[in-house]
N, C-alpha and C positions, 0 to 999 in steps of 0.2 A: 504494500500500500504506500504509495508517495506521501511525503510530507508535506500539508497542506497546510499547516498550522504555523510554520517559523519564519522568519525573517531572516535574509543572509548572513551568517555570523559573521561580528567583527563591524556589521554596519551600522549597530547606533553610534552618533556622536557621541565621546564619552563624556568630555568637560562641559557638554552645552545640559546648560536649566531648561526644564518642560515644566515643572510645578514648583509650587511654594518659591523656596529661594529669595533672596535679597528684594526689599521690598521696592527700588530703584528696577530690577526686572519685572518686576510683578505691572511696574506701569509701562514698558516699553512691549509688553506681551499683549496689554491693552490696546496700545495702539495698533500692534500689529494687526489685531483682531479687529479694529474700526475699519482699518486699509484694505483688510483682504475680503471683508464684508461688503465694502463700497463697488469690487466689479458687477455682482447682480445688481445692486441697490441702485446703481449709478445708471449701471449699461440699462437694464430692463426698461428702466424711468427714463432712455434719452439724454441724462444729463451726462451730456460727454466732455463736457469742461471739468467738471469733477471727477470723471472717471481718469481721461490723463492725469488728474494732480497722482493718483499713487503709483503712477509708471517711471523711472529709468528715465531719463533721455535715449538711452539706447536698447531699451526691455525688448524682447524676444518672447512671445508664446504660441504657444501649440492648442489648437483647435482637430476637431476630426474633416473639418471641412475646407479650413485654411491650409493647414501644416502648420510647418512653422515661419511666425511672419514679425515684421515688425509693427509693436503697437498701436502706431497710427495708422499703418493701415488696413490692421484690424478693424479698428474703430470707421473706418472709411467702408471698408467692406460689410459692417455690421448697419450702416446706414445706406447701403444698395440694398442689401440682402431685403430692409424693411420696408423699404419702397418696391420694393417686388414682390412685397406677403409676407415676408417670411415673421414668423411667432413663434419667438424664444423666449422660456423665463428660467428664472433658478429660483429654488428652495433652499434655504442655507439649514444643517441639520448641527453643526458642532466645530468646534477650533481646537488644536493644539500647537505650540509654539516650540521647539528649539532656537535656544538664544548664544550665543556665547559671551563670555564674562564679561567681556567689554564692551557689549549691546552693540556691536559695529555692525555684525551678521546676524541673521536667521533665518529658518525655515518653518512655514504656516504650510499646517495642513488641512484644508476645509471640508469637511465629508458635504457634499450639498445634493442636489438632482437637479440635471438639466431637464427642462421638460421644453418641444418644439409640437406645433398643430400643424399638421398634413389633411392636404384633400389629397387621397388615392383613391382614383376614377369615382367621383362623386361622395364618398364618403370621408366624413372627416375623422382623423384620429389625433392622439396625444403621445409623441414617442419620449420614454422617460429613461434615460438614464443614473443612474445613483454611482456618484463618483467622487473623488475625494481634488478637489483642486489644493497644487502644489506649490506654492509661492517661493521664491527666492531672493529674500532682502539684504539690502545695504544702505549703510547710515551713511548719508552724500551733507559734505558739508554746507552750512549754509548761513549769512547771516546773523550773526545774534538777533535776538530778541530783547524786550524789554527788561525778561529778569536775567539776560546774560547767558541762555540755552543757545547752544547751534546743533546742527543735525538733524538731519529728516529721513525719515524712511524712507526707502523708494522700492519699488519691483522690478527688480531685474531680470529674471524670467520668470516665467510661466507655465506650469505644466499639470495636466491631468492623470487621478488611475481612473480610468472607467470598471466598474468593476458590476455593477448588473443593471440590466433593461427592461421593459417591456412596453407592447402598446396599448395604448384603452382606446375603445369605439367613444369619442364623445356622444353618438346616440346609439346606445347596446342595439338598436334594430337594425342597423348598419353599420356591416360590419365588412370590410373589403379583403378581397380572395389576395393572397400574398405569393408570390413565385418561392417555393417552399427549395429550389435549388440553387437560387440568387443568395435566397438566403445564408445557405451554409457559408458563402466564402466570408462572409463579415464574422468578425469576433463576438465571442458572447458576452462581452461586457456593455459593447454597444450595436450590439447586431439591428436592432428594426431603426436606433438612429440613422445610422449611415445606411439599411436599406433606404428610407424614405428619401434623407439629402441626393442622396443618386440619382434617385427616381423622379426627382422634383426640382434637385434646383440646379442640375446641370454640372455636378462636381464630380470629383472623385474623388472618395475619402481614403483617410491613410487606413492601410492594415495593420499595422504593428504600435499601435498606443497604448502606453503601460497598461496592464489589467491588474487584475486580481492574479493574488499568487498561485493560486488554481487550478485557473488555466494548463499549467504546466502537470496536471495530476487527472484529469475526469475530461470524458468522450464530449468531444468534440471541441476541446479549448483550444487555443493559441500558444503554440512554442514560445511566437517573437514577444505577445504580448508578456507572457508568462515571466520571457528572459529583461526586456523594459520594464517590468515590476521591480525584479530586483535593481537594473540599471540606475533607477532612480531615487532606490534609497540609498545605493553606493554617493550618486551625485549631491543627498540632502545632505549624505554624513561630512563628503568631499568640500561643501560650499563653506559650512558653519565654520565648521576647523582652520579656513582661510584659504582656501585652495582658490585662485579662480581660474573656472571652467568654464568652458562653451558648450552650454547646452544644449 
């Protein structure tokens, strides 16, 4: 029976605070969790002037429909997308933070659900993903302030686990036939997403975005995703500790 249950040994950061800890982290953990809360809050709501303030100048993120692109034009691409229909929101379900001692670095992990609405061939659905967004921050210096603070958080990449799907009929009476052999080639973490983006909006989504560790154990999962699972907590443990990477 594969091991289902563990994470790559040796890949937590060791030195970096998740809980309690010096009460000076306890509020930069906060803010972490106001910034990485703000991509649905901000993008869903349109407000795109706020959604830039928690990016990088140079932030990088991975989408299933993008790849990977640079922020702004993400955000350009997310306001075609919504002139041409397209209905995306998120659910935020939970945060955890790796900080390191100097609050310079960290990594957020957001467990959230992306939920998108599809018309296939006259029927409307809801394809829902439940996935964990992966933040990679850096304290970029900045200006004092009145009480003599500088430094900001900023995101510098951006990455997903997709880790499980499914669709709902928004009216159970209609409910639309699905190419049950299209289907196999999409991963199981976000399979009827990226069926549907194919099917509708003229893309083609990546295959290989981290999944659930899983994958790599039970019929029908993904090697690449399986092997991007672990890739990417090698990269969380890699950032904290000071490495910098291109992710």
């Amino acid at each position: 029976m594969p091991d289902l249950h563990s994470l790559p040994s040796g890949s937590r950061p060791d030195k970096a605070i998740r809980n309690n800890g010096p009460e000076n982290l306890v509020l930069e953990r906060y803010k972490l969790r106001e910034l990485a809360e703000g991509w649905p809050a901000y993008r869903d709501a349109c407000e795109w002037e706020n959604l830039k303030s928690i990016f990088h100048p140079d932030a990088h993120i991975y989408t299933t429909w993008t790849g990977r692109t640079h922020h702004l034009d993400f955000i350009e691409a997310s306001q075609r997308g919504m002139d041409n229909g397209a209905f995306i929101m998120h659910r935020c379900h939970g945060i955890t933070t790796d900080i390191n001692l100097n609050a310079t670095r960290a990594v957020t992990k957001m467990k959230a659900t992306i939920t998108q609405r599809f018309d296939l061939d006259g029927c409307e659905v809801d394809a829902e993903s439940d996935c964990r967004f992966c933040f990679f921050w850096i304290k970029i210096e900045t200006t004092p302030d009145r009480e003599g603070g500088k430094g900001e958080w900023r995101a510098r990449y951006v990455r997903h686990w997709y880790e499980k799907d499914k669709l709902i009929p928004v009216n159970p009476n209609k409910i639309p036939a699905l190419d049950e052999e299209e289907l196999k080639k999409f991963p199981s973490g976000y399979r009827y997403l990226a069926y549907c983006q194919e099917k509708t909006m003229g893309v083609k989504v990546l295959l290989d975005m981290p999944g659930h560790r899983r994958e790599n154990g039970v019929d029908g999962g993904s090697q690449a995703c399986g092997d991007k699972h672990d890739l990417l907590y090698w990269q969380c443990k890699r950032w904290v500790e000071g490495e910098d990477i291109d992710i």
